[in-house]
N, C-alpha and C positions, 0 to 999 in steps of 0.2 A: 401844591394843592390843586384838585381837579376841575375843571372852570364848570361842572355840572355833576353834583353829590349823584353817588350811583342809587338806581329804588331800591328800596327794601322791600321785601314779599310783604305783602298784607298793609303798608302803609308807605306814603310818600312822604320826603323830608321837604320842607318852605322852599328847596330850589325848583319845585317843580310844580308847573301851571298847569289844573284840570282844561284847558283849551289846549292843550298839543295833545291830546288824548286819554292821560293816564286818570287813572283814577284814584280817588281819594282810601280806596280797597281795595282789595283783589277781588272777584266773584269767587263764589263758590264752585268747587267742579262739578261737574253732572253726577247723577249716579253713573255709579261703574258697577256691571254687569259681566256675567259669561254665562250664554245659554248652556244648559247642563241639565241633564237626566238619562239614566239610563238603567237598565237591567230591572234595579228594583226599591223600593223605595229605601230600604236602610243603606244599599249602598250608593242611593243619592244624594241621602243624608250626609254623607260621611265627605262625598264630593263636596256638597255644600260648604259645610261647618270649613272644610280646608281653605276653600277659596276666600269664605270670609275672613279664615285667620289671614291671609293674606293681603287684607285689604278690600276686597271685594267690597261693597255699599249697598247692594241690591243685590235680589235673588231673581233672576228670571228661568222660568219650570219650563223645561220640555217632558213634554206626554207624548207614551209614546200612541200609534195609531189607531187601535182599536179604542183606549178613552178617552182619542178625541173626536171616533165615529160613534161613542158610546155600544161598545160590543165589551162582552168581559172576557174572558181568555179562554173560557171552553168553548166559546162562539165558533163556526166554521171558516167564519172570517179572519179570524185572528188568528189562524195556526201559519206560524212563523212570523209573527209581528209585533211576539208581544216583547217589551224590553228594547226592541231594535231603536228606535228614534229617539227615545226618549224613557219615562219612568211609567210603571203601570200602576194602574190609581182606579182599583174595584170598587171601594170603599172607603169607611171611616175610619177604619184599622190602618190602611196604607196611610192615609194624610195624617197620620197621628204620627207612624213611623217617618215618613217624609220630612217632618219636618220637628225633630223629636231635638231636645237642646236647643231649637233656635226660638227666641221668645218673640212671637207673633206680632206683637203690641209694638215693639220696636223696629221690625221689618218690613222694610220695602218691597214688596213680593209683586213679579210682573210671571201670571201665567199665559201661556202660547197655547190658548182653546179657544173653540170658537161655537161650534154646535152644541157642545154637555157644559157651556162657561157656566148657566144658571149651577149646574150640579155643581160643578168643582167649587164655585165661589159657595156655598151653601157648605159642601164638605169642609173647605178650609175655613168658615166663619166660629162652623159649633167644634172647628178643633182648636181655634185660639181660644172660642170662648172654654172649654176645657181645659186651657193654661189660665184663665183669669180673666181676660183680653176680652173689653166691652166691643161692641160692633163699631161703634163709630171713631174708637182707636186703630184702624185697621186703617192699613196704606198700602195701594201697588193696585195693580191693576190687570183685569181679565179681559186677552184680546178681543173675543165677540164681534168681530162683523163677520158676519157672515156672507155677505154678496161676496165679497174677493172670493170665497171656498169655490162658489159657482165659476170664478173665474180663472183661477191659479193655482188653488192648494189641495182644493177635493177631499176636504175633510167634515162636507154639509152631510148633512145627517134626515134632513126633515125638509121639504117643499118654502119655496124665498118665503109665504107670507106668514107661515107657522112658524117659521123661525126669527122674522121681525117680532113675532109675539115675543118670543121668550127675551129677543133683545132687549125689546122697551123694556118687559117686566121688569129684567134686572136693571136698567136706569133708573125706574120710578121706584124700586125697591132704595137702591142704595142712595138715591138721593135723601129722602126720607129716613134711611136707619144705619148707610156708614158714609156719612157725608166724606170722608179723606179718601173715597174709595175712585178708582174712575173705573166706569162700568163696562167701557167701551174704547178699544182701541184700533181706529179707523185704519187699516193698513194699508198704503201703497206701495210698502215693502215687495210684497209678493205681486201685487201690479209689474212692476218692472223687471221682477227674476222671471214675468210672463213672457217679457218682451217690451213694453209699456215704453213708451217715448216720454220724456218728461213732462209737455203739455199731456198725453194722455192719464199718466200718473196724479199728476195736479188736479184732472177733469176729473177723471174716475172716480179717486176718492172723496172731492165733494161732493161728487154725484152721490156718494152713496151716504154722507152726511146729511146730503139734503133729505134722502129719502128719512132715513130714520131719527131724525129731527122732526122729520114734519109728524109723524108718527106718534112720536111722543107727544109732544103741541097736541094732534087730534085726538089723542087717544082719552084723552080726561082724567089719567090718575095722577098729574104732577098741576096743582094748581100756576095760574097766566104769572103769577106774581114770582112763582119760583122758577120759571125759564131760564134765567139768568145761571143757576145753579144748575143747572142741566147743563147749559152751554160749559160752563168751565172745568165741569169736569170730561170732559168729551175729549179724548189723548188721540196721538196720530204715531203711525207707527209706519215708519219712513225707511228708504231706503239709499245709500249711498254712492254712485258708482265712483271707477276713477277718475271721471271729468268733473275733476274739482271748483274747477270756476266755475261750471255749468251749476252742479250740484249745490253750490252757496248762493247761486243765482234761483232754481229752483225753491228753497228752503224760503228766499223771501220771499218771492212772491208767493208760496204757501202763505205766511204771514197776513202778506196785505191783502189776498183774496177771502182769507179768513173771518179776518176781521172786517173787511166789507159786507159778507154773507152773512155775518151775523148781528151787524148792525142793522142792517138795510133789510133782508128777509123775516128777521125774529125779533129786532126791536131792542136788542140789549144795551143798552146806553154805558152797562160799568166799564170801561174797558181793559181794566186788569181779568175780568171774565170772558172781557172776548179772547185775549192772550192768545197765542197757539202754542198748542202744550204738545211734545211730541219725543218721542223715546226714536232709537234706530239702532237696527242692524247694518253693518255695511253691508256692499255689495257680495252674495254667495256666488253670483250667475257667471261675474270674471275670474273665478277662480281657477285655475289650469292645475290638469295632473302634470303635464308637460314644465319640467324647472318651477315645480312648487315653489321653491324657494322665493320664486319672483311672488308671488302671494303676498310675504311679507310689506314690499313697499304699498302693492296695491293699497293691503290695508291703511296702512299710515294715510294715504293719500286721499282714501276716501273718507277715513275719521276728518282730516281736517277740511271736507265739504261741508260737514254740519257740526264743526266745534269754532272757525275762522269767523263767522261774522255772530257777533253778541247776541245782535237785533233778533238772531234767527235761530241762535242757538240750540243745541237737541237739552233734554234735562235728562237723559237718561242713555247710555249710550253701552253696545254691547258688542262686541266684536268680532266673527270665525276665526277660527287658529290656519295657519298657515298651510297644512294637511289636509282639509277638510275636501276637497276632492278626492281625498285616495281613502278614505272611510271615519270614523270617526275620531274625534282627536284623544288624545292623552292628558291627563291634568296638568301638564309640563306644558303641553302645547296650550292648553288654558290660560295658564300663568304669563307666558307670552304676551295674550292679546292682552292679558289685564295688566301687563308691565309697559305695554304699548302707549294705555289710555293715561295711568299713572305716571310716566316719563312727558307727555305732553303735558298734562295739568301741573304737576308738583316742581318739574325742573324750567319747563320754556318760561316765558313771560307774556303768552296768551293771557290769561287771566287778569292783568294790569292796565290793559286797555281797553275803553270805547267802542265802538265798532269801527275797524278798519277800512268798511268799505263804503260809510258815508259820503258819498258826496261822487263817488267814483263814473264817470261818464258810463264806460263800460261794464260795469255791474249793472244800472240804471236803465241803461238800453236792453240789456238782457231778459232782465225783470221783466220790461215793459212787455217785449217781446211774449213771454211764455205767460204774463196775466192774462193776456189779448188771447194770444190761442186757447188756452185754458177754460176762457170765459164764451168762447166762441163753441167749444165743445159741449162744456156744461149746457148750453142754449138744446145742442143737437138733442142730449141726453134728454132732457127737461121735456123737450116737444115730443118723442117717443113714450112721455108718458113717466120717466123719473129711471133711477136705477135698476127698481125690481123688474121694471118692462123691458127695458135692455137690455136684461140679465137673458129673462124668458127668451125674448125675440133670437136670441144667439147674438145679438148686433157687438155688442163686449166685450164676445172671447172671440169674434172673428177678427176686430180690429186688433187684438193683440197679439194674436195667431200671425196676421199680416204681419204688423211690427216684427214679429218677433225671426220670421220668415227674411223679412229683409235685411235683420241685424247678420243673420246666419250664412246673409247672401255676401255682403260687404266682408267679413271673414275669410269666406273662401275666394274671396276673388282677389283678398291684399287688401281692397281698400282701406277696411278698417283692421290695424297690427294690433298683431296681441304677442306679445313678445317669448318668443320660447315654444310658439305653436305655428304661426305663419311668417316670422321673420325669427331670424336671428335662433337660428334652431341648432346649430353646433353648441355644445355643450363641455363641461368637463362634467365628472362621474359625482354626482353630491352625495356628501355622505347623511343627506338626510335620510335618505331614501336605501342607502346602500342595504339594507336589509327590512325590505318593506312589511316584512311579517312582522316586524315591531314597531314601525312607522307609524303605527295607529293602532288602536284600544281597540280588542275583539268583544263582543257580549259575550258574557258565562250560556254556554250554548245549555246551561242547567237553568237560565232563570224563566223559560217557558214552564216547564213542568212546577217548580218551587211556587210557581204564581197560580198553576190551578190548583197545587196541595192547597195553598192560604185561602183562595177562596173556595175551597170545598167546606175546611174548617171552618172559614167565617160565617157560612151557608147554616152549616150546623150549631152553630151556638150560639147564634141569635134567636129571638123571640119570633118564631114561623108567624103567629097571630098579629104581631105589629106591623111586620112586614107588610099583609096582608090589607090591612085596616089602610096602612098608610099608600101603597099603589091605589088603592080602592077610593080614597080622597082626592090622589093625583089625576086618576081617570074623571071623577066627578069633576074636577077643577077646571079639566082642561075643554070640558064641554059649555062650560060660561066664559065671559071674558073678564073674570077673577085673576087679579096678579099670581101666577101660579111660584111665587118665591117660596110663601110659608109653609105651602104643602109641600114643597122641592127640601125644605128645609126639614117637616117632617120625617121625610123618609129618610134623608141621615142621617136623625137620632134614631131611627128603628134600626136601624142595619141594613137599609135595600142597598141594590148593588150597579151601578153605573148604566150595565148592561139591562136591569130591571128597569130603570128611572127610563131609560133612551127606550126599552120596548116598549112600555107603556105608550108614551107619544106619537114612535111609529103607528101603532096601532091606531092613535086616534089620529092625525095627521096625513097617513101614507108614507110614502118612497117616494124618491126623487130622482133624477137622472138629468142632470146639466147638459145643455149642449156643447159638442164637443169643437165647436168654434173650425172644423177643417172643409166643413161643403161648402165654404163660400169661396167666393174668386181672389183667393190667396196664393202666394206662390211666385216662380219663374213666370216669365212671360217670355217664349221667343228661346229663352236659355240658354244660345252659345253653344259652340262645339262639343264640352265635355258633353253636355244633357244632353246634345242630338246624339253624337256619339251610343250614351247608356240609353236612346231610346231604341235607336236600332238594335243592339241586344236584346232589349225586354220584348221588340217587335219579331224578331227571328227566332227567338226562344220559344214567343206564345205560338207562333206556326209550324214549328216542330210539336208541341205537344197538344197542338190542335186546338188550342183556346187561350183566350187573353190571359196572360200570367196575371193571379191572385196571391194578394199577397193581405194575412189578418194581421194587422198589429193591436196585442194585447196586454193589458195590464192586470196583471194573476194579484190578489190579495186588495190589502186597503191602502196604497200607495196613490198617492192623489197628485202627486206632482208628475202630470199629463205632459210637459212643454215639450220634452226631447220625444215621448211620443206625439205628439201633435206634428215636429215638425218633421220626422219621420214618416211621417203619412201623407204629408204635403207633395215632398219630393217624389215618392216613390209614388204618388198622382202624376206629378207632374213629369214623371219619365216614362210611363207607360202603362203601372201597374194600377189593375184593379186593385181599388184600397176598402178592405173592410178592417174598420173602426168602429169601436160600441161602447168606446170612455172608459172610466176609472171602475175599478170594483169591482171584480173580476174573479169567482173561484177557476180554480185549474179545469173543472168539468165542465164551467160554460164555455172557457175560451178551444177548450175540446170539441163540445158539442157544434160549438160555430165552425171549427176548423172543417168538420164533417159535413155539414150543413151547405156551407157555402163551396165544398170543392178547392180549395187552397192549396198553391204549390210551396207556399210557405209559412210557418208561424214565425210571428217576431213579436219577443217579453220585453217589454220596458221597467226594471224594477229600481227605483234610488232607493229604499226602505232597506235595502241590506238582507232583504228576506228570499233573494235568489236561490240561496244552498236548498231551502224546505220546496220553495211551490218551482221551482222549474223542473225541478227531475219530473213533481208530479203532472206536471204537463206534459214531458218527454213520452216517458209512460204510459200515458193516457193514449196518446196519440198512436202507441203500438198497440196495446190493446184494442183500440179502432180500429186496425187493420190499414192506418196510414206511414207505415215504415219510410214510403218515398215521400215522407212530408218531410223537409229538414227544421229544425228548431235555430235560430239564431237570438241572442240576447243582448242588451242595450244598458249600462245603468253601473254604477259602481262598484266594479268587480275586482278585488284584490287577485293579484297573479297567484295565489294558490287554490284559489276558489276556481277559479276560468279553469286551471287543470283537469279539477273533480268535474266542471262542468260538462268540458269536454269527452272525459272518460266515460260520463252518465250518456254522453248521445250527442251535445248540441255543437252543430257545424260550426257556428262561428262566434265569437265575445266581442262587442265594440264597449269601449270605453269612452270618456271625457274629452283623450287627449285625440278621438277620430273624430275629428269636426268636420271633416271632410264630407257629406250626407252622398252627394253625386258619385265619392267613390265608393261610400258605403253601398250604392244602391246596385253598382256592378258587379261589386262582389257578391252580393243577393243572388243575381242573374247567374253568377258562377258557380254559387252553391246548390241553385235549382237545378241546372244543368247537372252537374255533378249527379246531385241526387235520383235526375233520371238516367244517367250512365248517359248522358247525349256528348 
């Protein structure tokens, strides 16, 4: 007989004492998730419904870029982007389709928008209520912060204080009419795939809680007495890397800063309301095309930063597939990270313990450590006047520019190993990869055109007069400081169309243009032989052809993830080259007209959106019809080897991928192709 009865799942048997840890239950597992969307909404559907038959528990929506710049698919923006990242979502027809058999009332739904969240959440409320589905039966949650866009993701649409508007609106909406809803999910996910150091992660995103917190409070449409219910529903949307101790050590002191900010600045006495409630992605930024397969543990190792300690635990957790640097994954690779989360909860014995790291010297010191910086940062942010002022100032993205500069410096120099890229790079042949044109899911190069048929027909068979009436109320709404929800909600019972709802606003709002966080004193310092080295090239280059080598780095379409251009533009500062940079958002004729403008011996496209095949040729192109043939084009960004071929063939000197982290030698080879290009 065994001198200690083994646990049973879900309950303990009389041999065993709740003080050695275990517990009287198991907890429940998190939601499990897999971001998914793409092409078009029926066949996102179909993705969907698969993953849940497989267990899945949550649905988290990727959109793809134009509906979450709010542009519809005839926009001149959107040509080549629509379908790529994600699902396109015009209108009321698509979210119907979108999520057509799944019953709304029942589902956990976590959507990835940020600038059109008021619209989306509006489109997905009157299409549950169109299955039945009261409002305040609705659960899951719409990312909406918007400061991170200004700082990492560039998917803002409308100037910081007009689009605090539409945030609050939708908290003091849903507070009020879907109480299970959270309106808001604060992200520092994308902080850290900026570059973001874990105190700056910490800082940042309270900073940006503070701001829009205070917001609400001031604003006067949620009465002093329902604060409380603001606060708890307010989610955080986190991120994971593989420094696992660190990363469990960050998660709590997210906790206890939380809970201190909220007691102590807003007065909330419940404290299951101060809670910190919080979903994550792991880490996408360690991802390597080089020995994908190492991907795999990554992941595992970053799930369990934010699944290891109770106290801290995520409640909603979602996973990248292994592939996800070489393009988009496959529903196999899907199934993976959701067998990942599944093998942890259902088979380990995670879930039968307490917190494990109570009492631990070293977790505790750590803690201490990153609340103290954290809170020392917030201070910085605070005295500049709050988040939205940091944002403006550029102060934000240049601290993460830096960071992110210095992570890319430790990389190439060994310090910091990434295994399969700076160490240990002998390989055997994987058959994952053995045939990379199936390695990853292509988009139906047919779902651009099928998405402006639908909404031409959607165009046409609605009521032209409702439309009308209803932009006509959104305009008037947006000139008071009236919650502009119901009118937001109007317009998706009329038929308006995404791109209608976001022109509208434009128009009374403006345009916006974030700072691109690279004039400040970021970068190498001094930089060692390689840089001396690549500067004396870029310096005998520019006095052969008579003037400082110019170099434009530009990002053609609505692709908002700026980092790998950011720090491309750093370095090639910091080696010699004039750098003209003009940020995110980008048609192929401006970054033309710049190339002309400014005199450049070189263009360089930064595209991760996958939409390279459509907008670089038309930039290639462009540039001969200018009359610049000795300009050479090179390209940066997620490029399958048979795309790089065509790319090649269309014109463009050189392709850097993921797995050239190398920037210093990247920026020689620059010098080579300029040369080149001028027969020197």
């Amino acid at each position: 007989m065994p001198l200690v009865t083994p646990v049973t799942r879900g309950r303990l048997t009389r041999a065993h004492s709740p003080t050695l840890g275990y517990m009287a239950t198991s907890d429940r597992p998190w939601v499990m998730r897999t971001y998914a969307g793409h092409s078009s909404a029926a066949e996102s559907n179909a993705l969907f419904r698969r993953n849940l038959a497989k267990g899945q528990t949550g649905l988290s929506v990727a959109f793809d870029l134009p509906t979450q710049t709010g542009y519809d698919a005839d926009h001149p923006l959107a040509k080549g982007e629509v379908g790529k990242v994600g699902v396109p979502v015009a209108h009321l027809g698509d979210v119907r389709a979108l999520f057509d058999q799944i019953p709304l009332a029942q589902m956990n739904t976590s959507m990835t928008i940020n600038a059109t969240a008021m619209w989306l959440l509006a489109l997905y409320q009157v299409a549950a209520q169109e299955q039945g589905a009261l409002p305040d039966e609705l659960t899951g949650t719409t990312q909406n912060d918007i400061v991170k866009e200004y700082l990492s993701r560039g998917t803002y649409a409308f100037p910081p204080d007009a689009s605090l508007r539409l945030t609050t609106d939708v908290i003091a909406y849903t507070v009020a009419q879907m109480p299970k809803w959270n309106p808001i999910n604060i992200c520092s996910y994308h902080l850290q795939e900026a570059g973001a150091t874990p105190v700056q992660e910490l800082a940042f995103a309270l900073s940006t809680a503070i701001a829009v917190l205070d917001r609400v409070r001031d604003g006067g449409q949620v009465p002093a007495d329902r604060f409380g219910d603001v606060v708890q529903r307010i989610s955080f949307f986190v991120n994971a890397g593989v420094r696992f101790i660190e990363e469990t050590c960050k998660m709590r002191a997210f906790v206890q800063l939380w809970d201190q900010l909220t007691l102590e600045r807003y007065g909330v006495t419940d404290p299951k309301a101060r809670r910190l409630r919080y979903g994550v992605q792991v880490n996408s930024l360690g991802l390597t095309e080089a020995q994908p397969e190492n991907n795999v543990q990554r992941i595992v190792l970053e799930m369990l930063g934010v699944t290891l300690s109770k106290n801290a635990r995520a409640r909603a957790v979602q996973l990248p597939a292994w592939n996800e640097a070489l393009g988009l994954p496959r529903p196999w690779d899907q199934q993976w990270s959701l067998r990942m989360q599944q093998v942890l909860a259902y088979e380990s014995d995670l879930l039968e313990y307490d917190d494990i790291f109570d009492g631990s010297h070293v977790i505790e010191a750590k803690v201490a450590s990153l609340v103290e910086g954290a809170r020392e940062e917030i201070d910085r942010v605070q005295a500049m006047g709050g988040a939205v002022a940091a944002v403006e100032s550029g102060y934000l993205k240049q601290a993460l520019v830096a960071s992110h500069a210095e992570r890319r410096q430790r990389i190439e120099s060994g310090e910091q190993v990434v295994v399969g890229v700076n160490k240990f790079e002998n390989t055997e042949p994987s058959p994952l990869t053995a045939d990379l044109d199936t390695a990853i899911q292509t988009v139906d190069p047919a779902a651009e055109s099928a998405a402006l048929s639908s909404l031409q027909s959607w165009r046409a068979s609605r009521d032209a007069s409702a439309v009308e009436v209803a932009l006509g109320n959104l305009r008037a709404a947006a000139k008071t400081t009236d919650n502009l929800m119901p009118v937001t909600l109007e317009c998706a019972r009329a038929g308006v169309t995404t791109g209608e709802w976001a022109g509208v606003l434009r128009e009374m709002y403006g345009e916006y243009r974030a700072p691109t966080g690279v004039s400040g004193s970021v970068g190498v310092s001094g930089g060692g032989a390689e840089i001396a080295a690549v500067r004396a090239k870029v310096a005998a280059t520019s006095e052969e052809l008579g003037g400082r080598l110019r170099l434009l780095v530009g990002k053609p379409g609505l692709d908002g993830h700026s980092n790998g251009a950011e720090q491309v533009a750093v370095r090639a500062r910091d080696v010699g080259f004039e750098v003209i940079y003009q940020g995110i958002r980008l048609t192929p004729e401006q970054i033309v007209a710049a190339a002309v403008a400014e005199d450049v011996h070189c263009v360089g496209l930064s595209i991760l959106s996958g939409s390279h095949m459509e907008l670089v040729p038309q930039v290639v192109a462009g540039l001969r019809e200018a009359g610049l043939e000795d300009v050479p084009v090179v390209v940066g960004g997620i490029v399958p080897d048979t795309d790089a071929k065509s790319l090649r063939a269309a014109g463009v000197a050189a392709i850097y991928t993921p797995k050239d982290y190398d920037l210093t030698g990247m920026m020689a080879d620059v010098v080579q192709v300029i040369r080149h290009a001028n027969k020197l």
